[in-house]
C-alpha positions in Angstrom: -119.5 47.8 149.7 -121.0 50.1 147.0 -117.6 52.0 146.8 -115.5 48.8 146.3 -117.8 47.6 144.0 -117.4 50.7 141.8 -113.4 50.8 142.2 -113.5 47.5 140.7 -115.5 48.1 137.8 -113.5 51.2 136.9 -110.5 48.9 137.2 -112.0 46.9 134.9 -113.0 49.3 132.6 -109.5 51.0 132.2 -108.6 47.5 131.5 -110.2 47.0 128.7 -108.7 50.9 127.0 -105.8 50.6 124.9 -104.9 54.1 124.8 -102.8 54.7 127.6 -100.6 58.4 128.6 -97.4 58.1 126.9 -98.2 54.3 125.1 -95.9 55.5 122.1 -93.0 56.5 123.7 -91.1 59.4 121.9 -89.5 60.0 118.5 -86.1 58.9 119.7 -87.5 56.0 122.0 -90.7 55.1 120.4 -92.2 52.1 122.3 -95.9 51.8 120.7 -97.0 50.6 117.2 -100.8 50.3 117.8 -103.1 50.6 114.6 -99.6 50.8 112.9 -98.4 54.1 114.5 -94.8 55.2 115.2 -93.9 58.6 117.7 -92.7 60.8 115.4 -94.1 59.4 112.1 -94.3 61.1 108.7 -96.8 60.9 105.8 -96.6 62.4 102.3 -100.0 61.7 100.5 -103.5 61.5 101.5 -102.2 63.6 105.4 -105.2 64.7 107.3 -103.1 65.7 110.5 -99.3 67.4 110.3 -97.1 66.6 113.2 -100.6 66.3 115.0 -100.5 65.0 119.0 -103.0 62.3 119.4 -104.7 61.9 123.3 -106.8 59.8 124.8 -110.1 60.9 126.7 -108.9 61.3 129.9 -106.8 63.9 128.0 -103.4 62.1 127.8 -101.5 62.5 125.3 -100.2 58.9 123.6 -97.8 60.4 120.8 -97.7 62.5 117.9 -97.2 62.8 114.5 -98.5 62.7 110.8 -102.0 60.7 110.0 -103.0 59.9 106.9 -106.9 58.7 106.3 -105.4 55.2 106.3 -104.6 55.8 109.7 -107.7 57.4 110.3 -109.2 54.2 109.5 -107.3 51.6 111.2 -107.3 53.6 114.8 -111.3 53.5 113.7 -111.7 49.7 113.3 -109.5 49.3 116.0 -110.7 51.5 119.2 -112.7 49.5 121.7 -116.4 50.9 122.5 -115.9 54.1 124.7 -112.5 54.7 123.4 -111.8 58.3 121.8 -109.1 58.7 119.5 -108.4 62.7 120.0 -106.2 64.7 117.8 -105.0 68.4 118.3 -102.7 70.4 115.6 -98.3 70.6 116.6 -99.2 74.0 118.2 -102.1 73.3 120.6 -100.1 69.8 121.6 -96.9 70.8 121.3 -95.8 74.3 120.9 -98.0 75.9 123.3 -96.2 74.5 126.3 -93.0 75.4 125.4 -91.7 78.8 126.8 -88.0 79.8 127.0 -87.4 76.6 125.3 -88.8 74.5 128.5 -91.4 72.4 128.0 -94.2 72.5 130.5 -95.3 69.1 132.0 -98.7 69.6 131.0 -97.7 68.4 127.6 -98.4 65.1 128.7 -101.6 65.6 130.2 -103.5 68.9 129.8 -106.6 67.3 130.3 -109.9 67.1 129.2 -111.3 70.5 128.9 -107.9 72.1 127.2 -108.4 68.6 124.7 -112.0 69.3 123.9 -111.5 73.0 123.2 -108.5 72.4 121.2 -109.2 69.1 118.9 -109.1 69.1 115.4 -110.5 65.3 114.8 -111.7 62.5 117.0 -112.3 59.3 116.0 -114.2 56.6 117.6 -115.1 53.2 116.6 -116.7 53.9 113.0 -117.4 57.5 113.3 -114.8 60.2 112.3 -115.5 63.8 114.1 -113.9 67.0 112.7 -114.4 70.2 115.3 -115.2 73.5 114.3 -114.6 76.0 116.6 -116.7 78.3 114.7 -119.7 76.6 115.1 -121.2 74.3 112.7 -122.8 75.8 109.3 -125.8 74.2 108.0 -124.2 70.9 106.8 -123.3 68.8 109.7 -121.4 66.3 107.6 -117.8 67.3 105.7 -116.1 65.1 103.0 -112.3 64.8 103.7 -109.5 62.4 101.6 -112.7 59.8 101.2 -113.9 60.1 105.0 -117.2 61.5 106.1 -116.1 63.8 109.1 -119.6 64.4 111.6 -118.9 68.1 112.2 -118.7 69.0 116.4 -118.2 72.3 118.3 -116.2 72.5 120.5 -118.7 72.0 123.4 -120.6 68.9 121.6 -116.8 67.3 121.6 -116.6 68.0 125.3 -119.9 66.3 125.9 -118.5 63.7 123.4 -115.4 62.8 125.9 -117.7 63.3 129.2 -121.5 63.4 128.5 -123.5 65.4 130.6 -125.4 63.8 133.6 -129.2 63.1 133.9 -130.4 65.0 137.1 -133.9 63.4 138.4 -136.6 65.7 138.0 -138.9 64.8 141.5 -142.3 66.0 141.1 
């Protein structure tokens, strides 16, 4: 009973995410336009992300292309609670899978841990994350095109996508 119970709330809880593997199709099929996105898009002014891939938690990838910090804002207002927005540079999502000009399936999906260690930004509902691999300096907060970035390692974005689990201490 317990386990059916929980299959149907996870059924409803991938319900309610918008970001689905693949939602925006390709450059030369794109399929998606939500927050105003197009596969394949280009901006000129104001880019934060160049031919960027952009994945969901799970670590699917939904698309790619330029963001500007409009763009940055509109995913923002509109991501559902527990949604992460998760965006890796054209090398990490792209050009690392492609060897002897074959692309490598895991493209699509690389997962979670390959997304957490190679994100650039993640945005949630009205919060903007930028990850330094180097560790964070003193400031924990970085000014960007007019958007307030929370700086992450990163291990803090991995714990971001799937936060770590409270073991019961029994005395």
């Amino acid at each position: 009973m317990d386990e059916e119970k929980n299959t149907q709330q996870e059924d409803w809880q991938s319900d309610m995410l918008q970001l689905k593997k693949g939602m925006y199709g390709s450059e030369l099929l794109p399929t998606g336009e939500l927050f105003g996105l197009h596969c394949g898009q280009a901006r000129s002014e104001d880019k934060l992300a160049h031919h960027a891939g952009w994945y969901n938690q799970s670590g699917e990838k939904l698309g790619w292309g330029d963001l500007d910090s409009s763009d940055f804002m509109r995913i923002s207002d509109g991501l559902n609670s527990g949604e992460i927005f998760i965006i890796l540079s054209g090398e990490d999502s792209h050009g690392n899978f492609v060897k002897g000009g074959i692309i490598n399936r895991d493209e699509e999906a690389p997962g979670i841990d390959y997304v957490a260690q190679k994100a650039v930004y993640a945005i949630v509902s009205g919060k903007f994350y930028l990850i330094n691999p180097y560790g964070n300096p003193n400031d924990k907060v970085f000014q960007k095109n007019g958007i307030s970035f929370e700086l992450l390692t990163p291990d803090e974005m991995k714990n971001l996508i799937v936060p770590p689990t409270r073991e019961k201490v029994i005395f």
